[in-house]
C-alpha positions, -999 to 999 in steps of 0.1 A, spaced: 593 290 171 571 278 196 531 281 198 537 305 227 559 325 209 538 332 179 510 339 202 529 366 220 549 383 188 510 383 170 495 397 204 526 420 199 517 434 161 484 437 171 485 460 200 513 483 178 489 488 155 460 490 175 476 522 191 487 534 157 452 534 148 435 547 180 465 576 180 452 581 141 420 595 153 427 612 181 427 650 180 454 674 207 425 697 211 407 662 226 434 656 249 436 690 259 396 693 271 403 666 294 439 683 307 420 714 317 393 693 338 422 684 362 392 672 389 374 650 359 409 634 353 419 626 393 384 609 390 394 590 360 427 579 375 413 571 409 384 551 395 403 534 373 442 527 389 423 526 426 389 517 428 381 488 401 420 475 407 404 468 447 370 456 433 388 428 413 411 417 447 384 417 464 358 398 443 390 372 434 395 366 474 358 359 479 352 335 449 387 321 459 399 318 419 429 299 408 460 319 410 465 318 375 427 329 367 432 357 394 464 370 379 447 377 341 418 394 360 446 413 383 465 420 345 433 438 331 423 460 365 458 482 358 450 480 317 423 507 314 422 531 282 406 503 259 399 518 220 361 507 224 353 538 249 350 564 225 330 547 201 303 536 230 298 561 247 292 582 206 260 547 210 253 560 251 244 596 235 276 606 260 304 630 259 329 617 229 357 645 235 362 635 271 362 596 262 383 604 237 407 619 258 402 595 286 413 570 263 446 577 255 453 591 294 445 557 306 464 539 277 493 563 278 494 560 317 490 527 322 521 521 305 540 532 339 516 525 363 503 492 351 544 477 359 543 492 396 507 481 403 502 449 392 532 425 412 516 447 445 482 432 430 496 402 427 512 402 463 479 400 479 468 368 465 466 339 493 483 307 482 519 291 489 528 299 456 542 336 449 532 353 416 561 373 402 566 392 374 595 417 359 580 452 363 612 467 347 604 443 313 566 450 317 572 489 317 597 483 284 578 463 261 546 486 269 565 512 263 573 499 230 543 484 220 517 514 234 530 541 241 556 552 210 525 536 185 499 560 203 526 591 197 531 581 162 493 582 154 489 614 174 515 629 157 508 618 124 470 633 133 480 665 145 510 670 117 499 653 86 461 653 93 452 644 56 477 614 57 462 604 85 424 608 69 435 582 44 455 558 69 423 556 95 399 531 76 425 505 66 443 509 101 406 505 120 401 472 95 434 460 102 431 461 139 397 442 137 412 411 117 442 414 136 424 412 172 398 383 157 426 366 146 444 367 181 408 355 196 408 328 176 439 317 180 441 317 220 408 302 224 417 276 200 449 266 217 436 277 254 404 252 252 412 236 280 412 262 302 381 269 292 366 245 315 376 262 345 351 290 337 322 276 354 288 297 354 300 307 395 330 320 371 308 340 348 290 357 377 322 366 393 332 386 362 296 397 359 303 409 396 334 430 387 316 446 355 289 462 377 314 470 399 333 488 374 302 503 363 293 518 395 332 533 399 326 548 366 292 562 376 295 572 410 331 595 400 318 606 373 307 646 365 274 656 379 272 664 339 250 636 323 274 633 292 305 632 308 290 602 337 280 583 306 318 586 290 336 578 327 311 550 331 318 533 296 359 546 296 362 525 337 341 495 323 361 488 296 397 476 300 423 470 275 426 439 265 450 439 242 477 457 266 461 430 288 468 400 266 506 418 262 516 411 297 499 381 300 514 363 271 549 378 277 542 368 319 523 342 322 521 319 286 503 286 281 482 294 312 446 302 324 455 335 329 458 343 291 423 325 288 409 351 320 421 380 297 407 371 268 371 355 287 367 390 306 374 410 274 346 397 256 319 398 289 331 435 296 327 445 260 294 429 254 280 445 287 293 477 279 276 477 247 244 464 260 246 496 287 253 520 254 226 508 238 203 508 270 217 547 278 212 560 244 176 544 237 167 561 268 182 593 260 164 591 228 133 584 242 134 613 265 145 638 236 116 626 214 94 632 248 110 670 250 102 677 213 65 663 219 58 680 249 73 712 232 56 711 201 23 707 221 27 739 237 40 757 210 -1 743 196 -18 753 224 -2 789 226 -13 792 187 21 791 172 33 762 152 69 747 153 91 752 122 
């Protein structure tokens, strides 16, 4: 077995689990808040399958990237529903139900869409050389690998909840050795490609975070709670659905290296945002309580 092929089969195992787990902690009453805010999830789907998908074409056209580069960003703009959203926007003080289901409408969706919308993505690259890949196989193995997991953990949540208490923590652990271990081993077999990301290269996917911040943002509900979760859900992509396709697509090249580069920028700048949102919103609840408990002195009562 080649290196390639026990990169992709690990990739593989880890993004079946991965949805096993996420699917573990989800809740139907969670995916059902989100269904009944039909307008909330239109703006998920068009910020996420429309807007951020033409912020990365257009950012790759005007840094000019590599083909290869370009097609793992282009891989991650139609991989939204990443497992990090919920638990950020819980740090951002936002709305964890709707993240929550966000989440697994993105990941669940994105198992059809992300096979139709990436080679028309990948169409609009310049270059002599034409970037194909087999939508039909894409659709199948995420199918397979994200979709049936995510149903299994759902349905083990909504039908043997206390199974599911006790299967949570060691799934959750075994997700994070299993993703640290795929880390690891593409960046240690991928070095050289590393030395195509040049600082130019690092503000260009600086570039695309904000601009996936501002989709988030601007669609979001007028509801502070619910911006903070579309804001955090569009930033984040799935890289491990992401690192799926790549592997299975485009193996031994820069593009698995983009995926995995991009994954750690967007999750360390969503988490610096989290943390930014939810110091602030701490900050201005502690000012509410002061100012409160100040008039409740001055009118003679006293606060319990």
């Amino acid at each position: 077995m080649s290196l390639d092929q026990i990169t992709n089969l690990l990739v593989t195992i880890t993004l079946f689990e991965l949805m096993v787990a996420v699917g573990l902690s989800v809740r139907l009453s969670d995916l059902r808040a989100v269904a009944r805010d039909w307008k909330l999830a239109a703006r998920a789907v068009l910020a996420n399958y429309i807007v951020v998908p033409a912020a990365t074409v257009g950012l790759l056209l005007l840094f000019r990237s590599h083909p290869m580069v370009a097609a793992g960003f282009l891989v991650l703009a139609v991989c939204p529903g990443a497992p990090y959203g919920p638990p950020f926007t819980a740090i951002a003080r936002g709305n964890v139900v709707v993240a929550v289901g966000m989440m697994v409408l993105l990941a669940g969706s994105s198992a059809v869409l992300a096979p139709i919308l990436l080679p028309i993505l990948l169409s609009r690259l310049p270059g002599d050389e034409t970037l194909t890949v087999n939508a039909t196989k894409i659709a199948a193995t995420l199918l397979v690998t994200q979709l049936v997991p995510l149903c299994i953990g759902v349905a083990l949540r909504h039908w043997r909840p206390l199974l599911a208490d006790r299967l949570t923590k060691p799934a959750g652990l075994l997700s994070k050795v299993l993703n640290l271990a795929v880390v690891i081993l593409i960046l240690t077999t991928q070095y050289r490609s590393l030395a195509q990301f040049t600082l130019r290269a690092l503000a260009g996917m600086l570039a695309l975070l904000v601009a996936s911040f501002a989709a988030g943002y601007i669609l979001g509900s007028r509801d502070a709670s619910q911006r903070r979760a579309m804001t955090v859900t569009t930033s984040l992509r799935n890289v491990g659905v992401g690192l799926v396709i790549a592997t299975a697509t485009f193996a031994g090249t820069p593009a698995v290296t983009a995926v995995v580069l991009y994954g750690l920028v967007e999750v360390l700048g969503s988490l610096l945002l989290a943390l930014w949102w939810g110091r602030r919103a701490s900050a201005l609840d502690d000012g509410q309580r002061v100012r409160r408990d100040d008039a409740l002195l001055v009118s003679g009562d006293h606060p319990h």
